[in-house]
Structure formats: structure tokens, C-alpha cells
C-alpha positions in Angstrom: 70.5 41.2 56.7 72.7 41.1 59.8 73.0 37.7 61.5 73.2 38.0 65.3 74.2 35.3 66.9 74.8 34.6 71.1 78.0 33.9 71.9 80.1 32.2 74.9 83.6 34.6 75.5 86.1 31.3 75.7 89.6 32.7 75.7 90.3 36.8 76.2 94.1 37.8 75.5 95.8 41.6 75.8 96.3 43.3 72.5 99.2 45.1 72.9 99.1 46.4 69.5 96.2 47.9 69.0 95.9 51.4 68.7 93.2 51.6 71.3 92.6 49.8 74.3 91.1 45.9 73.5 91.2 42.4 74.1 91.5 39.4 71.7 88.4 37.2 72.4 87.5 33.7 71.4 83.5 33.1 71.2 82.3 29.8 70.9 79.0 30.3 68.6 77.6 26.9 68.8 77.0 25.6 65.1 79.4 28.6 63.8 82.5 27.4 65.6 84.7 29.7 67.5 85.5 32.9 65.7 87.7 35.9 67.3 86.7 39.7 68.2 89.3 42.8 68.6 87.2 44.4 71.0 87.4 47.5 72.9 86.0 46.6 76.3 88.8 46.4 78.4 86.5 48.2 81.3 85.8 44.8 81.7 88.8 42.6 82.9 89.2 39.1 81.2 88.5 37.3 84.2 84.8 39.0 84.1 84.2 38.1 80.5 85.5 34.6 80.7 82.3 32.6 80.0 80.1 35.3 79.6 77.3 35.4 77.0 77.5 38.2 74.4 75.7 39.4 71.1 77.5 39.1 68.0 77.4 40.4 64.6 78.4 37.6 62.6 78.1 38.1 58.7 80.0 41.0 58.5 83.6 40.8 56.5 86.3 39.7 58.5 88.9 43.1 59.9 92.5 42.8 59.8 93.5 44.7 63.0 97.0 45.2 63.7 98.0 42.3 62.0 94.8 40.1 63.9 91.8 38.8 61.8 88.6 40.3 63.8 85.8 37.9 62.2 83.1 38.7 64.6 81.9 42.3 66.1 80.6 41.8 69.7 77.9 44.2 70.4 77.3 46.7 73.7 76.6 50.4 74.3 77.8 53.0 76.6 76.9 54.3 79.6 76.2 57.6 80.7 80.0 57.7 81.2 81.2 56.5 77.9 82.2 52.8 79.0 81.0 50.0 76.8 78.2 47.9 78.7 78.2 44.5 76.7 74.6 43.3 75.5 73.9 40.0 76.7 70.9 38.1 77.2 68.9 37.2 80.3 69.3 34.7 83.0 66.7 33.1 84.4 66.0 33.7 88.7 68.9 31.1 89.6 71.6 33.1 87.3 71.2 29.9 84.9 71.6 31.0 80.9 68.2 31.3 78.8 70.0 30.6 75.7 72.9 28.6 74.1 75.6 29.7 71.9 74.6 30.3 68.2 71.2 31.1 68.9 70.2 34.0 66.3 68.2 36.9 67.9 65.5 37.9 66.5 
């Protein structure tokens, strides 16, 4: 079974190393901890993914990635023009969060 978990990007670092364009990124998952993601989503800049809520995979074997232990894989899908759109969940009508980090979806 894959565990997916919400998680709150905390910390997003360049990752000049890695063969494709990414970020380091620190998600807090609530009861989890904080865990780290290579992730290839630099259509995004790090000030716009500061604080955001994403969806994680969470049980799957931690990647060594140029030398940098990946332990989570943050989830999104592309667009029509091959950028990664991050899934996230809703916000309520005042742009507050629905959910916390470490809450499993379902």
C-alpha cells in the first residue's frame, strides 16, 4: 500500500547537482517528522513553495540522488505544456488550509 501523506514545504534549496533541474525540499509531515524531496519542480520558484501544502508518497525506499538522500516523493502532474502542477489540497473560501501536515489521503 502507498502511504500518502500532506505535507508543509519548510525549507527549498538549489540542487546544483542534479542532472535535471530540482530543488532540495524540507516537508514537515506532522507525526512523521520532516523528511527531504529531490524534486523537479523548479517551474515553481522557492519563494512560491515556501509553506505550501503538497502530497507526498511517503513509504517508498529512500533515493540517493547525487549524493542527497530523497526520502519522500512529492506528487503533481503536468500541464498541457509539460510543467509539473503540484497536487495540493483545498483551501477553504478565506484561503485558510483544510488539512494539517501528516494527514493520510484517502
Amino acid at each position: 500500500k502507498v502511504d500518502l501523506r500532506v505535507g508543509r514545504i519548510v525549507e527549498v534549496q538549489p540542487f546544483p547537482k542534479a542532472r535535471n533541474p530540482s530543488w532540495k525540499v524540507r516537508v514537515d509531515l506532522g507525526d512523521l517528522g520532516e523528511k527531504w524531496s529531490s524534486a523537479q519542480i523548479t517551474n515553481y520558484s522557492a519563494e512560491q513553495l515556501g509553506g505550501s501544502l503538497v502530497v507526498c508518497v511517503c513509504n517508498f525506499p529512500p533515493r540517493n540522488i547525487a549524493g542527497f538522500l530523497s526520502e519522500v516523493l512529492i506528487l503533481g502532474a503536468p500541464d498541457a505544456g509539460g510543467q509539473v502542477i503540484l497536487l495540493s489540497p483545498r483551501k477553504d473560501d478565506d484561503g485558510r488550509d483544510l488539512v494539517a501536515p501528516g494527514a493520510k489521503v484517502f
